[in-house]
C-alpha positions in Angstrom: 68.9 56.5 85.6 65.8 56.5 87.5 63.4 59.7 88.3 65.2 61.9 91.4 68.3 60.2 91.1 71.7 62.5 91.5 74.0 62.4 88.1 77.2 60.4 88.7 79.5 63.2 87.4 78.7 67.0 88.2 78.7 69.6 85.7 81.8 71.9 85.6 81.2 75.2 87.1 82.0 78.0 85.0 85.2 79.0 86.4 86.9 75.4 86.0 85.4 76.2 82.3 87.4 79.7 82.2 90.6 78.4 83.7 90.8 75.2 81.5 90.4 77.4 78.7 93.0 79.7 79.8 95.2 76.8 80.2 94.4 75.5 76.9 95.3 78.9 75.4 98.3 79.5 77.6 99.6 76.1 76.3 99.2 76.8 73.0 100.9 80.2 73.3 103.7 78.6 75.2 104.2 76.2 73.1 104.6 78.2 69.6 108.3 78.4 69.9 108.5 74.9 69.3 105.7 74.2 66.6 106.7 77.3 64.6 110.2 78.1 65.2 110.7 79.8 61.8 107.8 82.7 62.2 109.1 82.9 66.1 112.5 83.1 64.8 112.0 85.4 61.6 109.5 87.6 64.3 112.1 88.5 66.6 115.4 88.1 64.5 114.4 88.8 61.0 117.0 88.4 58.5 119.7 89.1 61.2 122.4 86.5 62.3 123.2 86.5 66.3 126.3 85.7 68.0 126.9 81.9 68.8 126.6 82.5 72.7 123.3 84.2 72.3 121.1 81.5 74.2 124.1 81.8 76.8 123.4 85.9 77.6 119.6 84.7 77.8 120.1 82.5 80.3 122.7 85.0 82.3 119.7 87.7 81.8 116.7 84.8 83.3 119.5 83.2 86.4 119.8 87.1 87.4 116.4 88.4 87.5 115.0 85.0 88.6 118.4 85.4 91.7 117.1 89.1 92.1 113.4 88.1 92.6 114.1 85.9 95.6 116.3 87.8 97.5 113.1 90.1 98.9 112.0 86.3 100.9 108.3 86.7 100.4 108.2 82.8 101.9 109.1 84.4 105.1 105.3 84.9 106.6 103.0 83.2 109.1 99.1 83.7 109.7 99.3 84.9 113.7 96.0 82.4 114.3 98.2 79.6 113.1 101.4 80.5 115.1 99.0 81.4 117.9 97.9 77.7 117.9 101.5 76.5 117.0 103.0 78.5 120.5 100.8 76.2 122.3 101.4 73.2 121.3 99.9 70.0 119.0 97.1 68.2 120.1 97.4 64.6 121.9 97.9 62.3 119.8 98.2 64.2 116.8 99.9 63.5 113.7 100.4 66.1 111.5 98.6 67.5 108.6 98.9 68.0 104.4 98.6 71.3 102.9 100.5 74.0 103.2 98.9 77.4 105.0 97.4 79.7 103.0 97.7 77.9 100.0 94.3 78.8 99.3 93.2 75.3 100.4 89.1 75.3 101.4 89.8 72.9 104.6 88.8 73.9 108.1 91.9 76.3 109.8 92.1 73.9 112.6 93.6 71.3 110.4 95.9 74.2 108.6 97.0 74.9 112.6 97.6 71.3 112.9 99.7 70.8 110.2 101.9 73.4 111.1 102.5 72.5 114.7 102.8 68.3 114.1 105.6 69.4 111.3 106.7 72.4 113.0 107.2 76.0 111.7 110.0 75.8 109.9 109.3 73.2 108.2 106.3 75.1 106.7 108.1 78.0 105.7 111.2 75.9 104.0 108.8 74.2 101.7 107.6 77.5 100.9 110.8 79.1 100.0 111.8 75.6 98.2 108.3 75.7 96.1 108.8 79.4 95.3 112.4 78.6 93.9 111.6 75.6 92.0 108.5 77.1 90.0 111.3 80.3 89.2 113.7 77.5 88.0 111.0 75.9 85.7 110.3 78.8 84.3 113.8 79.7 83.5 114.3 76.4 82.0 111.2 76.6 80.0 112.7 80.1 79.0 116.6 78.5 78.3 114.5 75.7 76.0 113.0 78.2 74.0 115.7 80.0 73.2 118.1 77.0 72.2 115.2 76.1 69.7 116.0 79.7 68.4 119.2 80.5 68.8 121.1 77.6 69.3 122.6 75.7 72.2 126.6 76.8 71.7 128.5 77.2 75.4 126.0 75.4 77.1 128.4 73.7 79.3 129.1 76.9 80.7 125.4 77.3 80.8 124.3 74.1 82.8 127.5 75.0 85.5 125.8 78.8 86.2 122.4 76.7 85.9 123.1 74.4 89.0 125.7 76.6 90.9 123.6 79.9 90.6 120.3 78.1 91.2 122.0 76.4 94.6 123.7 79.7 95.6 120.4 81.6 95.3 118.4 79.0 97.1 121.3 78.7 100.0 120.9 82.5 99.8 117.3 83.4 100.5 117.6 80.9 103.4 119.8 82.8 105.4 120.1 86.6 106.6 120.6 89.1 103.8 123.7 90.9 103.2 123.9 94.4 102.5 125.0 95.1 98.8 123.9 91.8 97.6 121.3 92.9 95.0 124.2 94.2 93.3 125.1 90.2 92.6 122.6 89.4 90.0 123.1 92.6 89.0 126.9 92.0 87.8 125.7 88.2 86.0 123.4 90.0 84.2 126.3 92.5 82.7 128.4 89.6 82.5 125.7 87.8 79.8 125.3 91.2 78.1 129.2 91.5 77.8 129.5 88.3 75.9 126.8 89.1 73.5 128.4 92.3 72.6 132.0 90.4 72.4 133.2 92.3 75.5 134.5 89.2 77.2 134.4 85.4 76.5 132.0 82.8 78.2 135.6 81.3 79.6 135.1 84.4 82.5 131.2 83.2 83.3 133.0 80.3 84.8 135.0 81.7 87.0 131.2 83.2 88.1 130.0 79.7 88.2 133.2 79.1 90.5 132.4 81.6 93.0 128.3 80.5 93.0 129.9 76.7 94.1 131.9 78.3 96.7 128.9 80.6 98.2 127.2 78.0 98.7 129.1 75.5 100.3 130.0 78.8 102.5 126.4 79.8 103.8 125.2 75.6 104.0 126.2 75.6 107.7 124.3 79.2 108.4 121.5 79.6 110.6 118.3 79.6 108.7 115.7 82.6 108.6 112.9 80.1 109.4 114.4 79.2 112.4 115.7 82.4 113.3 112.5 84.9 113.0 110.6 85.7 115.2 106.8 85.6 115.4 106.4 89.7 114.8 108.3 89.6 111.9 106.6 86.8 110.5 102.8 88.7 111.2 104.4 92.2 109.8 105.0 90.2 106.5 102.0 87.9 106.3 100.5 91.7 106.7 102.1 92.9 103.8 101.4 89.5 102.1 97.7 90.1 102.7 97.8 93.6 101.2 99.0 92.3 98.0 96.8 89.7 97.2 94.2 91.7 98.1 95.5 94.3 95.8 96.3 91.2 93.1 91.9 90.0 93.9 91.0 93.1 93.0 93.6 94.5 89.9 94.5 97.4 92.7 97.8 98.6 91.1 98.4 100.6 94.0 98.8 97.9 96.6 101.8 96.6 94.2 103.4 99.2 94.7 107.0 98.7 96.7 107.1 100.8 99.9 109.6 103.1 100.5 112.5 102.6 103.5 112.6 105.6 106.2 113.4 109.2 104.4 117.2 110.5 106.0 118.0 113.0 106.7 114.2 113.8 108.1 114.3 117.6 107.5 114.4 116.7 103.4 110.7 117.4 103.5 111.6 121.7 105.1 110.9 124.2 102.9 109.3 125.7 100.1 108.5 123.3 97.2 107.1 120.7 99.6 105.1 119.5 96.6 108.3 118.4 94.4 110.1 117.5 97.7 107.6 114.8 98.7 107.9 113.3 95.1 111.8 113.5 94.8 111.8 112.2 98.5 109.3 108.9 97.0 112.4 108.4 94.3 115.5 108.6 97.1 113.8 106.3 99.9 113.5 103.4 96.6 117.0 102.1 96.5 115.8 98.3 95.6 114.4 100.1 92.9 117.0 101.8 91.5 118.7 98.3 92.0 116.0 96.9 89.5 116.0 99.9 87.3 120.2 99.1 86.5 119.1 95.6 86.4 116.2 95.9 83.6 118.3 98.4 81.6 121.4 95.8 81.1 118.4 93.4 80.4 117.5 96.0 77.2 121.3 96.5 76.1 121.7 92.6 75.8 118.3 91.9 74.4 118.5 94.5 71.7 121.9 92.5 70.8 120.1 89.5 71.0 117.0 89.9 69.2 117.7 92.9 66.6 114.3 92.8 64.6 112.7 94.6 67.5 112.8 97.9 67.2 114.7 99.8 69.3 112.1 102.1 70.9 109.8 99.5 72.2 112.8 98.3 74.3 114.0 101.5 75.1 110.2 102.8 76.1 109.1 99.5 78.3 112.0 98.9 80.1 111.9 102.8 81.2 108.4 102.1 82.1 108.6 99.0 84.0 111.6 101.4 85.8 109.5 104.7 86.2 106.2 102.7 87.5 108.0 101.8 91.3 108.8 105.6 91.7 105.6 106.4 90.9 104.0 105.4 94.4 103.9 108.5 96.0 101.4 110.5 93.2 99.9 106.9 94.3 99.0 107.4 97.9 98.3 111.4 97.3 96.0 110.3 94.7 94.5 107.5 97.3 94.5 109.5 100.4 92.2 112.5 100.3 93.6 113.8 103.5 97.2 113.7 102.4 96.5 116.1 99.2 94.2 118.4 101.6 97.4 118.8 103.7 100.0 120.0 100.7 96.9 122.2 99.7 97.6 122.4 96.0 95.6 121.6 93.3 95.8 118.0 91.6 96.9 119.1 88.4 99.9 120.7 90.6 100.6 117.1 91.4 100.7 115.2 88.3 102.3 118.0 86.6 105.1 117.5 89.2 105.2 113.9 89.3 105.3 114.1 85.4 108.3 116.0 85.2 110.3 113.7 88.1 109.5 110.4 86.6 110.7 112.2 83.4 114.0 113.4 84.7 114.2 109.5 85.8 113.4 108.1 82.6 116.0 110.5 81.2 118.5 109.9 83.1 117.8 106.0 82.4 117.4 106.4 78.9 120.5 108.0 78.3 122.9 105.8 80.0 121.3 102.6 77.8 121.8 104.7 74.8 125.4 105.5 75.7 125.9 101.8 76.3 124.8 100.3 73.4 120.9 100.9 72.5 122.0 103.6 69.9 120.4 106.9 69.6 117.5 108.1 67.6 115.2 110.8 67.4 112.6 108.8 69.0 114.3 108.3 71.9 114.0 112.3 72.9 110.2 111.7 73.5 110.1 108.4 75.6 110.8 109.6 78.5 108.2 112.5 78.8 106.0 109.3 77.2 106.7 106.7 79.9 106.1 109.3 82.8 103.0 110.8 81.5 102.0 106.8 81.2 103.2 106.0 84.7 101.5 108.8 86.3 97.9 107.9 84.4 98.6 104.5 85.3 98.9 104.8 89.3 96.4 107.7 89.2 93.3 105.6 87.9 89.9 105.4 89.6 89.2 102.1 91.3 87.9 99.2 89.1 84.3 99.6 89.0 83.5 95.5 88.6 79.6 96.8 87.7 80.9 98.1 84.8 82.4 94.9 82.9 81.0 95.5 79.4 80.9 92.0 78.5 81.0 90.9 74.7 80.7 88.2 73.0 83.7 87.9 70.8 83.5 84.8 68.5 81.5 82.9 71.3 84.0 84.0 73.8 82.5 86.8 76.6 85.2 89.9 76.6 84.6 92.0 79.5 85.7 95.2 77.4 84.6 97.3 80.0 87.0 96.2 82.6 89.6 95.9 80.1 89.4 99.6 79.2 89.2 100.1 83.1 92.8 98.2 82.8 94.2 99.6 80.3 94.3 103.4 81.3 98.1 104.5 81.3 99.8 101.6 79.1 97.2 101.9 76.2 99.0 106.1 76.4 102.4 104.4 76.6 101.4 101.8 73.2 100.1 104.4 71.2 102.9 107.1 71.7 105.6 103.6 70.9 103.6 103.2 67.8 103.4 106.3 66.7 107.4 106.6 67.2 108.5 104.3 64.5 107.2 106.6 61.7 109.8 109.0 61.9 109.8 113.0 63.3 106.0 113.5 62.5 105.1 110.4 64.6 107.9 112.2 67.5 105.3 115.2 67.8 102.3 112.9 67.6 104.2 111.2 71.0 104.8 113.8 73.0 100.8 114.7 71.9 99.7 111.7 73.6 102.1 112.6 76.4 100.3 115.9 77.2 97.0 114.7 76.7 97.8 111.6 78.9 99.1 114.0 82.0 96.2 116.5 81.4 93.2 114.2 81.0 
């Protein structure tokens, strides 16, 4: 190569490094199920025997929450320069464009508003909803794989037909207008999997589910679709929303992730003395997706716990409350964020998360007991994880900002750590880990809990 000359190949810039590592190490993780399917299987089942359907409740537990997830239709969205473009028609001549509109591509938005006027808007917004659903799908299967390497692959005939028909139905589905009540759907297939790994009923009924998925979707084929049908405000109100949240997801804003609450009836709810606790038991009432989710996650726990009896019960029990306490959580959130709002209640901030504490306990509780009563089984331990996962939820949504000029970067085995922003991270679960931890070693470890409980809502 002579003096001056450019090199052929450029050197990889240091995030293609980090992300081929990450998918080197994601790989490898992935992929352990199916090198070392005895320490997976003795990990999570020890020297327990499950049922023969087992891999079938998996995959009734993955088709529902993977069902649940697209019924919100986060495809549904549309930058207003590129329908603003779009309203007024294609250029001469033009012949559409590749790429679909804020994928992230680094092309000019001219061709982006090209694209989606020379294939029309629709189209745009079908490929997203069909890209969303197949990438839930491979992950499912990837999920249904693993667990026939562990469990077994008895009743899988019955598993491929709820496969196909609830994969069609739920794509057919998020097409068209939703239906009031219909989160309740992959709500009753996921209690339908947990009832045939506690013997409840036989796989011959998930059939007759598999039945009724064929016929829902031959019955909403012919209905108009959402792409067609919405109109441009809707479409700028979510890419809004859409724009929030990857903001939020950019920056590790837990906040932004929050869900938002629907319109608070009867309005007068907020009258009164107590305006403190009424504002936070108000956040709870106006979250009924949530609540959906909560019932959802908890028949999640009951079948897992049958499934994979090695893990112990009060990790199950104390992150499936916490991954249903964390939504209800939002409105300590926005007091905590808007310095306006907690001047207007004039109380102190301890008053808040004191209060907050003791809702998203009574909601833990109230959770905790009916996934006890149905199967989890009761322990001493289980008295403290609810006072646990609240304090943990509140110090999780009540964090500072991520200060990014405080990484903390360490070199860990010639790998660079930022601990710093990892601690930053880690404030409210690292509360909820060490109270779990500390619950396994009987009633001293159940006062050492609720220790951390306290010192996670007072600190």
């Amino acid at each position: 190569m002579t003096a001056g000359a450019t090199p052929r190949f450029a050197a990889p810039s240091d995030d293609t490094v980090i992300r081929a590592m990450a998918v080197v190490v994601g790989a490898g993780i992935a992929g352990a199920p199916f090198y070392r399917p005895a320490a997976t299987r003795e990990l999570l089942l020890g020297v327990h025997v499950t049922a023969g359907q087992a891999t079938l409740t998996v995959l009734c537990l993955g088709l529902a929450l993977a069902w649940w997830s697209t019924q919100p239709r986060s495809y549904l969205w549309a930058d207003p320069a590129w329908l603003t473009w779009a309203d007024f028609g294609a250029p001469p001549g033009h012949t559409g464009w590749r790429g679909d509109p804020g994928s992230g591509s680094r092309s000019s938005g001219l061709g982006r508003a090209e694209r989606m006027v020379g294939s029309g808007r629709e189209r745009v917004i079908a490929r997203r909803l069909v890209s969303g659903w197949v990438g839930r799908w491979g992950v499912l299967a990837y999920v249904l794989a693993v667990s026939g390497v562990l469990l077994g692959w008895a009743e899988m005939a019955v598993g491929t037909a709820l496969f196909l028909a609830v994969g069609a139905f739920s794509l057919v589905a998020a097409r068209t207008r939703p239906v009031k009540g219909e989160g309740v759907l992959p709500l009753a297939l996921a209690a339908g999997g947990a009832a045939v790994s506690l013997g409840g009923i036989t796989p011959i009924v998930l059939w007759g589910f598999a039945a009724l998925a064929v016929a829902g979707t031959v019955g909403l084929v012919g209905r108009e679709s959402l792409a067609v049908a919405t109109g441009r405000s809707d479409l700028v109100a979510r890419f809004a929303v859409r724009l929030t949240r990857r903001m939020s997801v950019d920056f590790l804003d837990v906040w932004g992730l929050l869900p938002p609450g629907k319109p608070l009836r009867p309005r007068r709810f907020l009258d009164g003395r107590l305006i403190v606790l009424r504002y936070l038991l108000a956040g709870v009432l106006v979250r009924g997706r949530s609540a959906v989710g909560g019932l959802l996650v908890g028949v999640v726990v009951v079948a897992l716990h049958g499934v994979f009896p090695a893990v112990p019960s009060q990790w199950l029990l104390g992150l499936g409350a916490y991954l249903v306490v964390v939504p209800f959580a939002a409105p300590i959130a926005q007091l905590h964020r808007t310095p306006s709002l907690t001047r207007w209640f004039n109380h102190r901030r301890a008053t808040f998360r004191l209060t907050a504490v003791v809702v998203l306990t009574v909601v833990a509780a109230v959770w905790s007991a009916v996934i006890v009563v149905f199967g989890l089984g009761f322990s001493v331990g289980a008295l403290a994880v609810p006072p646990l996962v609240a304090a943990a939820a509140v110090r999780s949504v009540t964090r500072a900002p991520l200060d990014f000029a405080n990484l903390g970067v360490v070199d860990i085995g010639g790998v660079l750590v930022p601990s710093g922003l990892i601690a930053q991270l880690a404030r409210g679960p690292e509360a909820l880990l060490i109270g779990l931890a500390l619950l396994g070693s009987g009633p001293a470890g159940v006062a050492l809990a609720l220790g951390v409980a306290v010192v996670a809502t007072l600190a």
